[in-house]
N, C-alpha and C positions, 0 to 999 in steps of 0.2 A: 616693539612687537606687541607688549600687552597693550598699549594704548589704540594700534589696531584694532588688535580684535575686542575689543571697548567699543568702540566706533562702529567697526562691524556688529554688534548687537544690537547696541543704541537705533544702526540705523536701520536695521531689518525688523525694529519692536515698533519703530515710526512707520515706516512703510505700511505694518499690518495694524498698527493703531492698540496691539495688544500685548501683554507684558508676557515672556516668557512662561511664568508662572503657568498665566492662565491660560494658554495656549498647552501646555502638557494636561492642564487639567480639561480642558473641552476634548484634545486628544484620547485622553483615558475613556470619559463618560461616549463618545463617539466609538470608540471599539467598544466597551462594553455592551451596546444598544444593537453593534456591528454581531456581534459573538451570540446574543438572544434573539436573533433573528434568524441564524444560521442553524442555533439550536430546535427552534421551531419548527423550521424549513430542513431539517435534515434527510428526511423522506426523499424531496424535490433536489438535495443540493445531492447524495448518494448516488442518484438514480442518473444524474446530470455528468458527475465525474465520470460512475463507471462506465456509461456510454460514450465519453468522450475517449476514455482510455481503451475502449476496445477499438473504435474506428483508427485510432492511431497504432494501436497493435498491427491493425489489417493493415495500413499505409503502405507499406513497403510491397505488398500483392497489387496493392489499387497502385501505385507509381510502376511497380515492373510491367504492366498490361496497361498502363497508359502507353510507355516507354515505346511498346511492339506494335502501336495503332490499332489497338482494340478499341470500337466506340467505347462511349461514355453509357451508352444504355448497359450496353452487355460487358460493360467494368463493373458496372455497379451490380445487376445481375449475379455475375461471380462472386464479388466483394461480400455480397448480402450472405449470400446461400454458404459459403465459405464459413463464416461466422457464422450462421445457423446452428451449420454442422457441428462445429467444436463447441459451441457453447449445449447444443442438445446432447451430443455425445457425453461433456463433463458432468451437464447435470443428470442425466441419466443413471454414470455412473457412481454418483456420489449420493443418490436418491437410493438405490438399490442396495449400496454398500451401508447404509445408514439403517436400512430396511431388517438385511440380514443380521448386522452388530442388533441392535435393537431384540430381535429373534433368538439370540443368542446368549444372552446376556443373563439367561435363568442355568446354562450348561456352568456358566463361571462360580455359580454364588459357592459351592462348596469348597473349590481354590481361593474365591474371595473371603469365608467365613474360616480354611486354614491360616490364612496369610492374618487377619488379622486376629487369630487364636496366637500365632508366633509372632506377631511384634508385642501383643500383653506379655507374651513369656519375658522377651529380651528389655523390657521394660521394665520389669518386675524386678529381673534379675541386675539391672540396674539401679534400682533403690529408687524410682524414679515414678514420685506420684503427686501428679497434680493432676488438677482440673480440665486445662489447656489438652494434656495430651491423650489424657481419656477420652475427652469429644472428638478429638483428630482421631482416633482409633475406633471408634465408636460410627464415623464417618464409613468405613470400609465393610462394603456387603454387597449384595445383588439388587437390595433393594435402590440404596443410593446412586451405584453405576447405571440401574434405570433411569434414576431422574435425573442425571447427569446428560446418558444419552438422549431423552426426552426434550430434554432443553437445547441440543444439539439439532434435533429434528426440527423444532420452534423455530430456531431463527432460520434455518434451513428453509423453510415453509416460507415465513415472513420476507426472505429473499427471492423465494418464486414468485412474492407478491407482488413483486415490483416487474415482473418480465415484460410487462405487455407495456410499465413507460416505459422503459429501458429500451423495450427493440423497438419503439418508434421514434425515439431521441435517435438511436441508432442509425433508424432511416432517415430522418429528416438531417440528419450530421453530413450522412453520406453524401446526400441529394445537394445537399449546399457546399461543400466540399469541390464540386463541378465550379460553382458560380467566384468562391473566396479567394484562387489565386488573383483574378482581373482585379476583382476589389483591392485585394493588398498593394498588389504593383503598383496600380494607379495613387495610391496615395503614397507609396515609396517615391515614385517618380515626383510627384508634388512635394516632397520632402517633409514629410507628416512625421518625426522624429520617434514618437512612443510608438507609429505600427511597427517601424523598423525594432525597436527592444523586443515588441510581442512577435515579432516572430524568431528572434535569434531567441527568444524564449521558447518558443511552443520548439525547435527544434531541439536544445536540452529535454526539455519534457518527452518531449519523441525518444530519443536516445536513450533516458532512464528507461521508462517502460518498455521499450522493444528489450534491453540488453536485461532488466530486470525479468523478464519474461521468459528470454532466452534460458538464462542461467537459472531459472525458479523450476524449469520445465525440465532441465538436465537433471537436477539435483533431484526432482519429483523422481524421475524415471531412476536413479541408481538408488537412491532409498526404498522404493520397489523392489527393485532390484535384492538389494540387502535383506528385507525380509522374507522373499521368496526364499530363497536361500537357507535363513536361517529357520523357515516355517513360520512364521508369524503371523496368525490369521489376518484376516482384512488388510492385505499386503497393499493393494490398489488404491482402497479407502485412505490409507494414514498416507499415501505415498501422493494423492490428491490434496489431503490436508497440508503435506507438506509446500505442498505447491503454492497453493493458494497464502500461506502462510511467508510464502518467499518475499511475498510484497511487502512486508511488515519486516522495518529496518530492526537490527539490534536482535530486538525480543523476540522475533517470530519462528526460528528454525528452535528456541528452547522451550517455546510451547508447542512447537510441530512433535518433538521428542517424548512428551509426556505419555501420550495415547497409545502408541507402539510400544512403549517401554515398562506401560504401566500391561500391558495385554502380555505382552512376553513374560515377566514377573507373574502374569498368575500361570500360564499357560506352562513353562519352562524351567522358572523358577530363576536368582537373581543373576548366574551368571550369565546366561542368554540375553537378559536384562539389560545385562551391564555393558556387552556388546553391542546389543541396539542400541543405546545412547550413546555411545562413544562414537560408533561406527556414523548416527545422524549429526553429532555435534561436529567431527571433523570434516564429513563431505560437505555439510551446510555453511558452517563455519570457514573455510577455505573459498569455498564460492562467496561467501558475502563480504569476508576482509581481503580474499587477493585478487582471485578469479574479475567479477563485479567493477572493481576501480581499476584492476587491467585495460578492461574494456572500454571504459567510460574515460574518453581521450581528455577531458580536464576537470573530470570527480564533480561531485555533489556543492564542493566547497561550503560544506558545513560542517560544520565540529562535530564531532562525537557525542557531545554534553548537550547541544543544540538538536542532534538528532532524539536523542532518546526524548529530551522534554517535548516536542513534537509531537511523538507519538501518542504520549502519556496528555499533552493537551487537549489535540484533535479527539482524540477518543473519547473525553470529556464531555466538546463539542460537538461530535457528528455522529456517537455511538460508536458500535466495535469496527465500522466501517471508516471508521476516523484512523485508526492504527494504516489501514492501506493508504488512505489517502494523505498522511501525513507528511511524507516528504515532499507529494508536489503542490500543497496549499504552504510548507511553507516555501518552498520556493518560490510560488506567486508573491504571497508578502514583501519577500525581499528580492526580489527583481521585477515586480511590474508595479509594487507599493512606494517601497525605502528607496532604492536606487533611481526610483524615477526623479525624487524630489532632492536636490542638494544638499537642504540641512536635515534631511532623513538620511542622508549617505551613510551618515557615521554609523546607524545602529545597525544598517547592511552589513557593515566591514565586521561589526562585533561579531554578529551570527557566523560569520565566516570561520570555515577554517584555517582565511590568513594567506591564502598559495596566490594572491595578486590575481583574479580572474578579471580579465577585460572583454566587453562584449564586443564583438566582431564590429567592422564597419560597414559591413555590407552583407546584410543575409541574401542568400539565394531565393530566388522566386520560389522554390518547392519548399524551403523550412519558413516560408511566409505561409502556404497554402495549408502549415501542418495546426495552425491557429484552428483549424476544424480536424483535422488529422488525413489530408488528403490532399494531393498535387496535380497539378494541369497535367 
């Protein structure tokens, strides 16, 4: 058996004429050049995802209203206008809600300048004097929660900057979306083996984001819910944050919790506090470890350890919009990269979480057409 796979190296390092070695190292230097490019281009690659992951959000309207014999003009029509709507409506109200907090944020400084008069006491009273934690105390005031929300505003801004590519990727997605089913088939029919993976691919991808969305959008609406309830100011605002943050594996529902729970603590004081975050960690938390892979008929098939470095990579690479898009760039790597290529298989199976996933052998014509996020 070892003398095999002796053989087997021997003869796959002749065929490419290049020695293992340097073959990992042209690999490395080859993503690295891949990675500073991407860096570069984050603007264009941002702007590229999230358009693509809204048209596939809308898929399931644009395929029910194909389904009923609505033309293709007055699908897309709807489709558009549809998406207008909700995207005008969220940002409307997350401009506003950002507007009022901001507004706001001078009624707090005296709860903010108590709050951190009583962590100096409980520190003091603790024997407990360093440098470290007088800056972090030092930290706490009206002025600082200004520049915090200010920076919030920023990338807020720097995100409506991008609308006008984003909603014509949008259209031009939509518009070709009409033409990509014919295209796929026909090279399914000629037996073109990688469209056939890119579309049992774009069909997972479909899946995540529609069931991600589903579930981001529940949990938005009952974390709402919860601080109406318990009086929370900007109940809407953090309850949109949480939303947006549902897309972001692992980490996202613990940084959705900070802002509600840091606004309750001045407002209410720590036991209200401590209700909000419990109350967000468990709704969020349940949706994303049981609710989420309920749903999702054969899971992400990536590890845990796999997803968090993902996160923490992309966001490296793509900025804070890398955290969203993390889990389905990496799933392009290891299903339209590794898996495509035999002696890449192996580093597929490592990222995995192991559960044996096999891809289908025959994708249907409509999770072919979802390769732009839209079906015949």
């Amino acid at each position: 058996m070892d003398d095999l796979k002796r053989e087997y190296v021997h003869n796959t390092d002749t065929k490419t004429g290049l020695s293992f070695t340097l073959r990992v190292l042209i690999g490395v230097a080859s993503l690295g050049l891949a990675l500073f490019f991407l860096r570069e281009a984050a603007y264009l690659v941002n702007s590229l995802l999230l358009a693509w992951i809204i048209v596939i959000c809308a898929s399931p309207l644009l395929f029910w209203l194909q389904r009923r014999g609505v033309p293709n003009w007055l699908v897309f029509l709807i489709t558009l206008g549809v998406i207008l709507a909700v995207l005008g409506v969220a940002v409307l109200l997350l401009v506003v809600g950002l507007q009022q907090l901001a507004g706001a944020v001078p009624a707090y400084a005296s709860s903010a300048e108590n709050l951190k008069t009583a962590l100096e006491g409980v520190v003091t009273r603790l024997g407990i004097d360093s440098p470290e934690v007088s800056a972090a105390t030092e930290q706490i005031g009206a002025g600082e929660l200004l520049d915090t929300i200010l920076g919030v505003v920023k990338m807020v801004a720097e995100g409506l900057s991008n609308a006008l590519v984003i909603g014509l990727m949008v259209i031009y997605l939509l518009v070709e979306s009409f033409r990509m089913p014919a295209k796929i088939s026909r090279e399914l029919q000629l037996g073109t083996a990688y469209v056939g993976r890119l579309a049992g691919f774009s069909g997972r991808i479909r899946d995540y984001v529609v069931i991600t969305t589903t579930v981001g959008l529940v949990t938005g609406i009952l974390d709402t819910v919860l601080f109406l309830v318990l009086g929370v100011d900007f109940a809407v605002l953090w309850g949109i944050l949480a939303f947006l943050l549902s897309y972001v594996p692992i980490l996202g529902f613990w940084i959705a919790a900070i802002p509600p729970t840091v606004m309750a603590l001045l407002e209410m004081g720590p036991g209200v506090a401590l209700v909000v975050f419990v109350g967000i960690v468990l709704m969020n938390g349940i949706a994303e470890n049981f609710v989420k892979p309920k749903l999702m008929s054969e899971g992400l098939d990536l590890s845990p350890f796999v997803v968090f470095v993902s996160v923490v990579f992309w966001s490296a690479v793509l900025g804070p919009m890398g955290a969203i898009f993390s889990i389905p760039m990496t799933l392009i790597v290891r299903d339209l990269v590794l898996e495509a290529d035999d002696r890449n298989r192996w580093l597929a199976r490592l990222i995995s979480a192991g559960k044996g996933r096999q891809d289908g052998d025959g994708p249907e014509q409509e999770d072919a057409a979802l390769t732009t996020g839209a079906s015949e």
